[in-house]
Kinemage of the C-alpha trace (Angstrom):
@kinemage 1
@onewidth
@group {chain A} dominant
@subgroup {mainchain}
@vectorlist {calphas} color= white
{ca unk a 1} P -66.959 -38.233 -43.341
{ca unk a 2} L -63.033 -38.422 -42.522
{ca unk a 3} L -61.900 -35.845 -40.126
{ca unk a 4} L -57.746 -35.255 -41.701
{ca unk a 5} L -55.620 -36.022 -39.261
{ca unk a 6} L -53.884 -32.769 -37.366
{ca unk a 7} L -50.645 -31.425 -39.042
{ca unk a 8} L -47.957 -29.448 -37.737
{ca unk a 9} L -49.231 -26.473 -39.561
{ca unk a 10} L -52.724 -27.255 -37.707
{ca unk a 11} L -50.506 -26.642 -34.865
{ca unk a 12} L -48.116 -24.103 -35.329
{ca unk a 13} L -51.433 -21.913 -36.226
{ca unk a 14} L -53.055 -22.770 -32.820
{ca unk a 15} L -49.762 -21.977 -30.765
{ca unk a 16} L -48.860 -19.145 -32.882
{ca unk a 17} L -45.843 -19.901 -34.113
{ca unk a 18} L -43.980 -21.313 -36.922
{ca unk a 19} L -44.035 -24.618 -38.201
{ca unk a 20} L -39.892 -24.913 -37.411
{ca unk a 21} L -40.552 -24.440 -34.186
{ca unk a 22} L -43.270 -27.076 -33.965
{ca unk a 23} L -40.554 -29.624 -35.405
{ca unk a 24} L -37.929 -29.131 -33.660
{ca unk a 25} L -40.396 -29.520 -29.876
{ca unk a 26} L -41.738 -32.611 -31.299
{ca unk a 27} L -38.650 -33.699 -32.259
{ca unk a 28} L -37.193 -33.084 -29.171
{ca unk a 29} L -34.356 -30.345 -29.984
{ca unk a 30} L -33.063 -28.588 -26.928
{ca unk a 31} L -32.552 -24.744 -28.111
{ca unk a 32} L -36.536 -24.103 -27.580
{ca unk a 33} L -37.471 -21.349 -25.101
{ca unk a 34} L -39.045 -23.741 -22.348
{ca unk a 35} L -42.320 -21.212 -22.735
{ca unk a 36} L -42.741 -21.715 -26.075
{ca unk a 37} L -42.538 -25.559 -25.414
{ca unk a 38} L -45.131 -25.180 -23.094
{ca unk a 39} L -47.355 -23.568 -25.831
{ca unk a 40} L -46.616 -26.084 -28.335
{ca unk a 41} L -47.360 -28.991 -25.916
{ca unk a 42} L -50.938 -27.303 -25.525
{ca unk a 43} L -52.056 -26.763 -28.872
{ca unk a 44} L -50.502 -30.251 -29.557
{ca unk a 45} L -53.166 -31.274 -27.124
{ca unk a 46} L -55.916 -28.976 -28.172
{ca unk a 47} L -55.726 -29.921 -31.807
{ca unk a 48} L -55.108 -33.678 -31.706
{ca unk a 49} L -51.793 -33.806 -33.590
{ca unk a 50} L -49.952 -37.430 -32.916
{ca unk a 51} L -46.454 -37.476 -34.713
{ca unk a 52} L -45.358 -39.777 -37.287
{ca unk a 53} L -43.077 -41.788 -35.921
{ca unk a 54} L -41.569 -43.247 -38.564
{ca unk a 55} L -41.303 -39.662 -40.626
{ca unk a 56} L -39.796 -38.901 -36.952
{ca unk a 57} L -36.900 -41.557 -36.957
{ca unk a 58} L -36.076 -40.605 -40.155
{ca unk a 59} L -35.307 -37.033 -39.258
{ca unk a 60} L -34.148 -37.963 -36.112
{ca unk a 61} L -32.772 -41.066 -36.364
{ca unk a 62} L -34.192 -42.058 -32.839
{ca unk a 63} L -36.696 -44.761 -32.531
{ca unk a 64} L -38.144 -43.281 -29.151
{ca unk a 65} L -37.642 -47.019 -27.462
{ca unk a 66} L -35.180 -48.047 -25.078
{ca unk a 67} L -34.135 -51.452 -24.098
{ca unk a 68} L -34.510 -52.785 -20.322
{ca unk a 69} L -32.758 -55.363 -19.893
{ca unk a 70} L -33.340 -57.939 -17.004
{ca unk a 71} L -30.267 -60.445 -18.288
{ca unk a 72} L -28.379 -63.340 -15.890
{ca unk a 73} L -25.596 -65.708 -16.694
{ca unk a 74} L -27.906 -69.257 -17.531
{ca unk a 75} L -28.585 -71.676 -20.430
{ca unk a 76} L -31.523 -72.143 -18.999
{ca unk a 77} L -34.999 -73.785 -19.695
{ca unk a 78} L -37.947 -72.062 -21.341
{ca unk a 79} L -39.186 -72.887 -18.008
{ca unk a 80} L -36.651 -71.913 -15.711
{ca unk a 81} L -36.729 -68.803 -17.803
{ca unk a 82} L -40.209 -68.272 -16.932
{ca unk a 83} L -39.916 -68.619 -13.176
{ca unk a 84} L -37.117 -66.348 -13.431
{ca unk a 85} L -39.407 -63.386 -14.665
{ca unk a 86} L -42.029 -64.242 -12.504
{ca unk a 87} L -39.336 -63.373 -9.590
{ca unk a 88} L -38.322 -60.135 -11.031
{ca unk a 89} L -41.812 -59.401 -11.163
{ca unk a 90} L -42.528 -59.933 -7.401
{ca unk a 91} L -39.301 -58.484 -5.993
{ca unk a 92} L -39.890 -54.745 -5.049
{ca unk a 93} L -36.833 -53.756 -6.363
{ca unk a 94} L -37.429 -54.176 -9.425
{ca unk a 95} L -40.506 -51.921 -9.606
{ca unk a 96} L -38.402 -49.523 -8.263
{ca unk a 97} L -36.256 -49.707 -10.991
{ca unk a 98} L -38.396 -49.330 -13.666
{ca unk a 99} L -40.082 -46.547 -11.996
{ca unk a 100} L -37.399 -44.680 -12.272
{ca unk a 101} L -36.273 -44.872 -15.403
{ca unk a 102} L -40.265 -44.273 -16.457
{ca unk a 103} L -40.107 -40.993 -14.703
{ca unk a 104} L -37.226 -40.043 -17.026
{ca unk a 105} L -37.971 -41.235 -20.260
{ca unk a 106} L -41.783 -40.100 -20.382
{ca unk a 107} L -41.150 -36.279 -20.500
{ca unk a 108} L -38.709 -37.203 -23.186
{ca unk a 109} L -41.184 -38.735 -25.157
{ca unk a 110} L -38.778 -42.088 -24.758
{ca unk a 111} L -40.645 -45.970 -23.834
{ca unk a 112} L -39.482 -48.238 -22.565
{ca unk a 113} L -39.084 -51.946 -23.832
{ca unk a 114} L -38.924 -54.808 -21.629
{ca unk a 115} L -36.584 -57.368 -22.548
{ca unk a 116} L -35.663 -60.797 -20.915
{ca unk a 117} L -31.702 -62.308 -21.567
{ca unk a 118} L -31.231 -65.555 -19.632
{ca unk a 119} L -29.862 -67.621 -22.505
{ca unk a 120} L -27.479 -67.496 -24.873
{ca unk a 121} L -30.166 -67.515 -27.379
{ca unk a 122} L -32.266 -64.086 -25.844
{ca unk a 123} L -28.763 -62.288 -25.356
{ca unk a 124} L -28.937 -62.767 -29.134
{ca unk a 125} L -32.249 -61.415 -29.483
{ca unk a 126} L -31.407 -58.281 -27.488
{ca unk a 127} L -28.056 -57.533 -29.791
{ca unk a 128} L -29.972 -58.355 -33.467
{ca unk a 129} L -33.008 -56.199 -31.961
{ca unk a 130} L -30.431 -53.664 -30.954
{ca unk a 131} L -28.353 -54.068 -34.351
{ca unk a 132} L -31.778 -53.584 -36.683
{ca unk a 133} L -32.377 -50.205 -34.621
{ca unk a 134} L -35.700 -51.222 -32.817
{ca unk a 135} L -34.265 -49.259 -29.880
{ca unk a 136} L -31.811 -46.656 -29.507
{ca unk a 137} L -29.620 -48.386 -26.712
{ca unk a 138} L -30.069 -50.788 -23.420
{ca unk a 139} L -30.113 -50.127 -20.087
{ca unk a 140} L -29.248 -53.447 -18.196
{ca unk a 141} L -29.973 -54.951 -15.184
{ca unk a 142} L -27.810 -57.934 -14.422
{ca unk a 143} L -28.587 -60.594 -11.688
{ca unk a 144} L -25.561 -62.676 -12.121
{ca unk a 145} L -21.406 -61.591 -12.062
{ca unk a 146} L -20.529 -63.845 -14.480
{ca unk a 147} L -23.702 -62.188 -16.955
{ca unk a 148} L -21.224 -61.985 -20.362
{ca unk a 149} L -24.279 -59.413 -22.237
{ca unk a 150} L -22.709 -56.151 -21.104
{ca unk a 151} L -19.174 -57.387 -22.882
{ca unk a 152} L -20.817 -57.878 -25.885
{ca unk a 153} L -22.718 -54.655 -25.869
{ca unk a 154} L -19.299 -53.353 -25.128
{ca unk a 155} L -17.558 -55.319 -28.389
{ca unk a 156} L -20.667 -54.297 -30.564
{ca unk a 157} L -20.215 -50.672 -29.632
{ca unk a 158} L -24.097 -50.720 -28.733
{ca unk a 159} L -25.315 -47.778 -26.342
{ca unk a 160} L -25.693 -49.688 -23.303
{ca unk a 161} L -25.798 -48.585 -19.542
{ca unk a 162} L -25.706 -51.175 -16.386
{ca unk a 163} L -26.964 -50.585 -12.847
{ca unk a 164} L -24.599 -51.791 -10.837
{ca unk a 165} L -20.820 -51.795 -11.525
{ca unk a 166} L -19.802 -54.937 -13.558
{ca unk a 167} L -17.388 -57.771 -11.625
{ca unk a 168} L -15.384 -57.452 -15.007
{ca unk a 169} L -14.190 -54.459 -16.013
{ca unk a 170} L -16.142 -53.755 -19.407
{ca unk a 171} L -16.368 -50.238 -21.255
{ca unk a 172} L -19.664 -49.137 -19.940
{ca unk a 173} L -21.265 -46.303 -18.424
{ca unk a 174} L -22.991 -47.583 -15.126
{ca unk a 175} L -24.531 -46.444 -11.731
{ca unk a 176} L -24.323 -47.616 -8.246
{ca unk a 177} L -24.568 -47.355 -4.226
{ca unk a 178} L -21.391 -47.175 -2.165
{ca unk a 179} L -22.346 -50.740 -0.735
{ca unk a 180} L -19.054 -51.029 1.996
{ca unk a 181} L -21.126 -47.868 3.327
{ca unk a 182} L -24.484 -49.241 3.434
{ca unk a 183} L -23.103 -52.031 5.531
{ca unk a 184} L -21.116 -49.976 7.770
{ca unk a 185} L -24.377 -47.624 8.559
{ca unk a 186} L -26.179 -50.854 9.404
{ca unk a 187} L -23.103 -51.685 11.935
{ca unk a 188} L -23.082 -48.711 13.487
{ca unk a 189} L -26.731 -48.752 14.414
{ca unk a 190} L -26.513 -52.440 15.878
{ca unk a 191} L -23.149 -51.126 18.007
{ca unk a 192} L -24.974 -47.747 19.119
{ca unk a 193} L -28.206 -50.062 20.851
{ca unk a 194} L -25.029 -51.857 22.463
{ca unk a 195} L -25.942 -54.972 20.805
{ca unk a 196} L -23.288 -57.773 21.679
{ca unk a 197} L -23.720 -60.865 19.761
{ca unk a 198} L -24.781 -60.070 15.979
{ca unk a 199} L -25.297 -61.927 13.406
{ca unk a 200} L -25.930 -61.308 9.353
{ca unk a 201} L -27.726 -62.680 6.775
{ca unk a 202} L -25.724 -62.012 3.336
{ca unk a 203} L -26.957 -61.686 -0.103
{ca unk a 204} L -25.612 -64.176 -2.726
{ca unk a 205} L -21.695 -64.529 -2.002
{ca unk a 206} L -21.156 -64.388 -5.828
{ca unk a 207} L -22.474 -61.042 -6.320
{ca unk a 208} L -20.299 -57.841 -5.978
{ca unk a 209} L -22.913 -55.681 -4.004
{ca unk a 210} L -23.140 -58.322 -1.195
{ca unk a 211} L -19.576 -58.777 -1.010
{ca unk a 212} L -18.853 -55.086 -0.380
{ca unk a 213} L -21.917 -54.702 2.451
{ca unk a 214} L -20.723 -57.313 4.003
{ca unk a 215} L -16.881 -55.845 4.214
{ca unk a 216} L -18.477 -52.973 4.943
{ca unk a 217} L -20.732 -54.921 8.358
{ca unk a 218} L -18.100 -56.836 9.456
{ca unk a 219} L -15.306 -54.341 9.270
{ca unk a 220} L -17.060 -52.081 11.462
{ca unk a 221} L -18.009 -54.691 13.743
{ca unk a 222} L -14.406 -55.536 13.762
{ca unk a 223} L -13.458 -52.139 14.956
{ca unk a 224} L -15.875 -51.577 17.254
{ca unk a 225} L -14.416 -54.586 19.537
{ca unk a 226} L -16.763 -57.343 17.502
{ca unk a 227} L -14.359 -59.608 15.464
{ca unk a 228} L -16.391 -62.481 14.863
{ca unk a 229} L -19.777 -62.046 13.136
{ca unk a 230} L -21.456 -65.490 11.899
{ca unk a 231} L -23.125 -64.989 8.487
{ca unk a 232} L -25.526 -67.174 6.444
{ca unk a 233} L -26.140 -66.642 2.762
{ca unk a 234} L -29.230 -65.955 1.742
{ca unk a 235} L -30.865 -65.190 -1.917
{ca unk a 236} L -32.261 -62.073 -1.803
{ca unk a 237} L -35.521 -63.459 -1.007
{ca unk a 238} L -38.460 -63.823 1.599
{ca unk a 239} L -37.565 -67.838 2.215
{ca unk a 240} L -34.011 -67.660 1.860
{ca unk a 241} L -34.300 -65.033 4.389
{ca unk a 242} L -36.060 -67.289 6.640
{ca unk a 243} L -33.886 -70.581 6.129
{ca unk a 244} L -30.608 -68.469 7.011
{ca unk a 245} L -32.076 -67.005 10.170
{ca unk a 246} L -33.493 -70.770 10.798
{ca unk a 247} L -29.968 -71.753 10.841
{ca unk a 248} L -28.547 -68.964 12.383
{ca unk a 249} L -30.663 -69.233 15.600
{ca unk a 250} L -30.476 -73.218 16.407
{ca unk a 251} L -26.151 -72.322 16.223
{ca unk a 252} L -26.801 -69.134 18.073
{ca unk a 253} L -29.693 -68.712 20.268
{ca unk a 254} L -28.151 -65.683 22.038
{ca unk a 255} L -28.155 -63.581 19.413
{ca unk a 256} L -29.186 -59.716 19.912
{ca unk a 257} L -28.794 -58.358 16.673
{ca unk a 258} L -29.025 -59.007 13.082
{ca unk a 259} L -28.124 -57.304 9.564
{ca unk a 260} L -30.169 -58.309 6.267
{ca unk a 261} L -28.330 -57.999 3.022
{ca unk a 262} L -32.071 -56.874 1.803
{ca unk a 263} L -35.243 -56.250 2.892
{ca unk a 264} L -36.980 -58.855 1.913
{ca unk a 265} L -34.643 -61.650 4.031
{ca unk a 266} L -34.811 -58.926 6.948
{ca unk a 267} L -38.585 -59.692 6.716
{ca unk a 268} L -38.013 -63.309 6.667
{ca unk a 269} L -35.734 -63.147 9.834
{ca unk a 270} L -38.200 -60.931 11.750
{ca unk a 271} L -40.620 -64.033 11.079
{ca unk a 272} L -38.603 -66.376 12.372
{ca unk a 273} L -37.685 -64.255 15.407
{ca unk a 274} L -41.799 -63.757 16.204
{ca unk a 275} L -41.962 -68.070 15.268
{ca unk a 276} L -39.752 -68.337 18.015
{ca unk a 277} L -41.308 -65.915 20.548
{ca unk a 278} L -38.435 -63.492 20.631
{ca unk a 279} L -39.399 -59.411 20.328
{ca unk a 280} L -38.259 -57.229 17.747
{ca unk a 281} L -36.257 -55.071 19.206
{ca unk a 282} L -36.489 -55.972 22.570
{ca unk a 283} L -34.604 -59.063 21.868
{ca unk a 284} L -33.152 -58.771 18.928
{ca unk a 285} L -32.510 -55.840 16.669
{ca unk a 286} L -32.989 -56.157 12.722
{ca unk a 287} L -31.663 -53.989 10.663
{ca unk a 288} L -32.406 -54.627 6.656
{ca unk a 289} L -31.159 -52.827 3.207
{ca unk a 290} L -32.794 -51.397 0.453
{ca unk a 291} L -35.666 -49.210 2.020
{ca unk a 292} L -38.132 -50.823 -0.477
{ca unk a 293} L -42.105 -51.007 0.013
{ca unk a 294} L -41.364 -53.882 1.917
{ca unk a 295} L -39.529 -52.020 4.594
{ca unk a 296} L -42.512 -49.803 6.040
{ca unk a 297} L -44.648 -52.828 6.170
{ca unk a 298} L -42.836 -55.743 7.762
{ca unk a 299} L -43.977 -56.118 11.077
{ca unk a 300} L -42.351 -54.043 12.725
{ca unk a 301} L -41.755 -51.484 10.529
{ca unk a 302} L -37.937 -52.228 9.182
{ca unk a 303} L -34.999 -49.789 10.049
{ca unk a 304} L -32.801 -49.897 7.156
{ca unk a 305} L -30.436 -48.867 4.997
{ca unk a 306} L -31.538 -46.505 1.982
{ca unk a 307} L -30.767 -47.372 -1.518
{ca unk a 308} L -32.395 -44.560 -3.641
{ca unk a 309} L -33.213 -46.691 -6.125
{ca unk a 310} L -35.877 -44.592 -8.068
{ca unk a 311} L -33.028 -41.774 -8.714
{ca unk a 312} L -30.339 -44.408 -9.734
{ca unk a 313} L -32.715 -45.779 -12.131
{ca unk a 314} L -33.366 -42.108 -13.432
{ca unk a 315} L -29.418 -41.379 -13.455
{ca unk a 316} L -28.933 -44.926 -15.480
{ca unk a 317} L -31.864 -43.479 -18.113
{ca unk a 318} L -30.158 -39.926 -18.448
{ca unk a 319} L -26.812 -41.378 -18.921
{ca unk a 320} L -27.975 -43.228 -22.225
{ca unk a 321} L -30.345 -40.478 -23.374
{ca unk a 322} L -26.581 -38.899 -23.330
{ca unk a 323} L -24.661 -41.541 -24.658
{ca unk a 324} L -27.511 -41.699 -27.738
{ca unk a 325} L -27.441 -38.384 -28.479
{ca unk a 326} L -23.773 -37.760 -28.758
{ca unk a 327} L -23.342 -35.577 -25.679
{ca unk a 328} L -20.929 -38.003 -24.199
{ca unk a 329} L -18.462 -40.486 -25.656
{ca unk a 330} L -16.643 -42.239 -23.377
{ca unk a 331} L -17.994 -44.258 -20.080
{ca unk a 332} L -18.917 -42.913 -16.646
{ca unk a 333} L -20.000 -43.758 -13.191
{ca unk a 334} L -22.254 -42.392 -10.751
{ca unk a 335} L -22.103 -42.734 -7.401
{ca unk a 336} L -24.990 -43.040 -5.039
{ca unk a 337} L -24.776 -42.773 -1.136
{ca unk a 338} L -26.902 -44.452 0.938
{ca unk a 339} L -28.198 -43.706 4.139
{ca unk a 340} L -29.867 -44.858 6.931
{ca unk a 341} L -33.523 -44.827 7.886
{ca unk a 342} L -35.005 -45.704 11.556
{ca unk a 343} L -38.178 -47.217 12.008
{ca unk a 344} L -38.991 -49.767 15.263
{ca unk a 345} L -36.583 -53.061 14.399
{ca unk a 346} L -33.641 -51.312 15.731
């Protein structure tokens, strides 16, 4: 025989309460004494009941979904396209990221969808699947400056929210990390171990949040009596971290400090350093950026500079949950500091 599915009745009867009140927790309405939506969540569980979602949306008029969206600047290849997610799926950061916004949107009863936009053709995927109300808004992570998806989230009035302020100014909430900062903490540890001749590897010239820790390194240098610092651009990667430190050491082999625009290239330069015979510290400080997974275990054990990563995520999730629900109309930023964290490179 057929067992009927659970109904809110089923569970208003097991909590003990009425069947309003059942609606309005499963349909996620705020004025709910957070006891009582503690006993509904429990005879929700005891009895089985799964809401209809599409009864839901219609009541609501929230799908529950959320676009993330990874999206760059290319007309690229299927191909290219492909290697490009298998990156985003390696780099630490982006785990981060996604953890984050996870551990806002679950208690919410919100999922995430994972969405791809490194064409002209998937940026028009993302607005259509936007525009037919598969999700109720995006939050975007762009890896290029000249990435033209948050303007036309921005001209379709879409809910939309970017990590990372955008090169172009574009009428969208975003987060981000006080970058000049970040660099200048990473200065300032290189200058206190009276380190003489230092050297950094930067992230991708072309992208906002290298630009600014870089200001940030050298201007500090600068003022503590160090005007010239050589720098080599790296990718934010492993091998691009190892090619600019490569480079960096056959032009100069005296060098007794270095700053990584990331973690990742900070691990790549510590490899070259231990290629090459020379100790980390004893020889030559490293300091990297990010404090990802990667950080605790390079060998050694990076010092670097904190970007809290997991909570920016989280902030970038709760400013669309209030951008979709009405709470706030116009754009806003947050702010993240970052902050320094000592392990054995330096």
């Amino acid at each position: 025989m057929n067992r009927q599915a659970p109904t809110l009745e089923d569970v208003a009867r097991e909590a003990g309460v009425s069947r309003a009140t059942v609606s309005r927790v499963v349909n996620g309405v705020r004025n709910v004494d957070p006891a009582i939506q503690d006993l509904v969540r429990l005879a929700i569980e005891r009895t089985g009941y799964a809401p209809n979602r599409a009864a839901r949306s219609l009541v609501t008029r929230r799908t529950g979904t959320v676009a993330l969206v990874v999206s760059g600047a290319g007309d690229t290849s299927e191909q290219e396209q492909n290697a490009f997610a298998a990156r985003v799926f390696a780099d630490p950061f982006f785990g981060r990221v996604v953890g984050g916004v996870v551990g806002f949107l679950r208690p919410r009863a919100t999922h995430p969808v994972l969405m791809f936009a490194e064409s002209p053709e998937a940026r028009g995927e993302v607005l259509r699947y936007l525009r037919q109300g598969n999700a109720d808004g995006a939050l975007v992570v762009s890896t290029h400056p000249d990435d033209p998806l948050p303007a036309l989230l921005a001209d379709a009035g879409l809910p939309a929210v970017l990590f990372a302020r955008p090169v172009r100014p574009v009428a969208l909430s975003h987060v981000d990390l006080a970058h000049w900062d970040g660099g200048r903490l990473a200065a300032e540890r290189l200058l206190a171990r009276g380190c003489r001749k230092v050297a950094t590897v930067s992230g991708p010239w072309a992208v906002a949040a290298s630009q600014e820790r870089l200001a940030g390194f050298r201007d500090t240098m600068a003022r503590g009596g160090h005007p010239y610092v050589p720098v080599a651009e790296g990718g934010f990667t492993l091998d691009s971290g190892v090619a600019a430190m490569t480079g960096l050491l056959a032009e100069h082999p005296d060098l007794e400090g270095v700053f990584a625009a990331n973690d990742l290239m900070a691990q790549g330069v510590c490899q070259v350093l231990r290629e090459r015979g020379r100790r980390v510290p004893g020889d030559v400080a490293v300091v990297g950026f990010d404090d990802s997974s990667v950080a605790a275990t390079c060998r050694p054990p990076l010092t670097t500079v904190r970007q809290p990563v997991e909570d920016m995520a989280a902030a970038m999730a709760r400013l669309l949950d209030e951008h979709i629900r009405g709470l706030r109309d116009e754009p806003a930023s947050v702010l993240f500091e970052p902050e320094l964290v000592v392990r054995e490179s330096a």
